[in-house]
N, C-alpha and C positions, 0 to 999 in steps of 0.2 A: 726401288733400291736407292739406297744413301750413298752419296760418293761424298768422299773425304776431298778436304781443299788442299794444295800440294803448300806447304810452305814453304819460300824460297827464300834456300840459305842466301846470305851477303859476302860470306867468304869463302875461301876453299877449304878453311878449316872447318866450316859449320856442313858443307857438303860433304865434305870425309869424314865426320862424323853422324852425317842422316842416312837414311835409307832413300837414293834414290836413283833405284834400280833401273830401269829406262834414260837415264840421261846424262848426261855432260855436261859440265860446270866451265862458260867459257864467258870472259870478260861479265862475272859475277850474277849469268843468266844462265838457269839449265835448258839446255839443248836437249830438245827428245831426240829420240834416238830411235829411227823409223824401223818398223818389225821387218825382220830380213825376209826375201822370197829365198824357194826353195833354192835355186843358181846359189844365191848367195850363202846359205848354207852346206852345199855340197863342194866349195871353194875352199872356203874357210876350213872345211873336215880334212877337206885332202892336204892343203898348205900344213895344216897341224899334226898331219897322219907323216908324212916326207919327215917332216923337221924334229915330230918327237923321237923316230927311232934315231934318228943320227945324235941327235942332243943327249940321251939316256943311253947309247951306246960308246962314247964320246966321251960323258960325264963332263958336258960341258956347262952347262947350268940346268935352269928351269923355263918353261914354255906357260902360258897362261892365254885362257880364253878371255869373250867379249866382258865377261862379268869385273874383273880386274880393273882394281883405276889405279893410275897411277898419274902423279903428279907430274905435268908435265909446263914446267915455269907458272904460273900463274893460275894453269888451267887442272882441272881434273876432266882428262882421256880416260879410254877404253875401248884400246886397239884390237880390234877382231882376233888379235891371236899377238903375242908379245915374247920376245926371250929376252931373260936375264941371265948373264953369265955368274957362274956359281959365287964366284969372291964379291959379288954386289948385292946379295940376298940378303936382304936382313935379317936378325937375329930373331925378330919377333914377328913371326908370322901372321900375328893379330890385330895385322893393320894396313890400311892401303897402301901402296908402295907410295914412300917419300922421293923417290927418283923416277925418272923418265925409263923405260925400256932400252935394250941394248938395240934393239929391232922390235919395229913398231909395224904390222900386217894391218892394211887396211883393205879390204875385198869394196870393192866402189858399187853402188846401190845404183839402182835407174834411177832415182829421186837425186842420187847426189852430182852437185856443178861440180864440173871439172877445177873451177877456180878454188873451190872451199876444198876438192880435194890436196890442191897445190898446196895452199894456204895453211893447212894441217899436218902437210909431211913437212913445212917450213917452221914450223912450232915445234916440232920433235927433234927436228935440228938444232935448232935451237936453242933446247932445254937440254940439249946434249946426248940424245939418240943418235949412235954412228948411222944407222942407216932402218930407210923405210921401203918399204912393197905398198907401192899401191896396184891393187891386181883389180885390172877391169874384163869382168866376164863375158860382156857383150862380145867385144873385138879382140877376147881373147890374150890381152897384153900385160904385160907388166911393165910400171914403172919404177925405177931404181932409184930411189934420192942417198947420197951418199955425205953430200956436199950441196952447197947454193949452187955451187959450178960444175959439180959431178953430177950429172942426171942420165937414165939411158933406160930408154924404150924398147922390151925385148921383145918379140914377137913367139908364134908359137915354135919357131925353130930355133930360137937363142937356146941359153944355157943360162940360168938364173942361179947367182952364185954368190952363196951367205960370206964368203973370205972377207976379210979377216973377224969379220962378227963372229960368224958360226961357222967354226974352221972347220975345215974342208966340204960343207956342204955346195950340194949343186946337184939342180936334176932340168929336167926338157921344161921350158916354158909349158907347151903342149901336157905334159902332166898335171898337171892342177886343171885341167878341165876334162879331163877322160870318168 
């Protein structure tokens, strides 16, 4: 079998315009993007299952899975699960989003360091994302980036709560792992 050799874009414009599906455009290198385990899939469903009825009941924007890039300063992301609030949707849907997400879901991998995941919800900050989930399955938590100085670790008896991103949303930590 023939495998084709990956060409790598030089800018973020050559990457949002390639096909490439697997990875992440960060400091002008694509980053693969390691195949999620099941935990990590069944995360992600329920995060997206909670947020889409409230968001389409709501009519507060739109919700977007891992395939979605969106420009986030310098980098091309693609946050396990994303909202955009309705008034930032662009007009032409046949194209990568040119903005950061309103709320950026990142469901955290066994493969990934805690540090590159800090390091990642501070990029989204950033580039102007009010606020990130980092949800780690292992131990069950979620971390809240809101701010450099707003940060807060819920456990499974907190209350993980989208205000003022995704107004009025809020359900159990403990939910997204059931």
């Amino acid at each position: 079998m023939e495998t084709q050799a990956i060409e790598h874009p030089s800018t973020l414009a050559e990457f949002l315009e390639g096909d490439y599906e697997s990875y992440e455009f960060v400091e002008g290198k694509l980053i693969p993007m390691a195949a999620a385990k099941i935990i990590h899939g069944d995360v992600a469903a329920e995060i997206l299952g909670l947020l889409f009825h409230h968001v389409k009941e709501h009519q507060l924007g739109k919700l977007y899975t891992a395939e979605t890039v969106f420009t986030v300063g310098d980098r091309g992301r693609k946050p396990d699960v994303a909202f955009v609030a309705s008034e930032r949707i662009p007009d032409d849907l046949w194209q990568n989003f040119p903005i950061p997400p309103d709320l950026a879901i990142e469901v955290v991998s066994e493969t990934d360091a805690m540090k590159a995941v800090h390091e990642k919800a501070f990029e989204y900050l950033d580039a102007g994302t009010q606020l990130v989930w980092a949800i780690e399955p292992f131990s069950q938590t979620v971390i809240a980036y809101r701010s450099p100085t707003d940060i807060s670790l819920l456990t499974i008896d907190d209350i993980l709560a989208g205000d003022p991103v995704v107004k009025g949303f809020c359900c159990r930590v403990a939910k997204l792992f059931t």
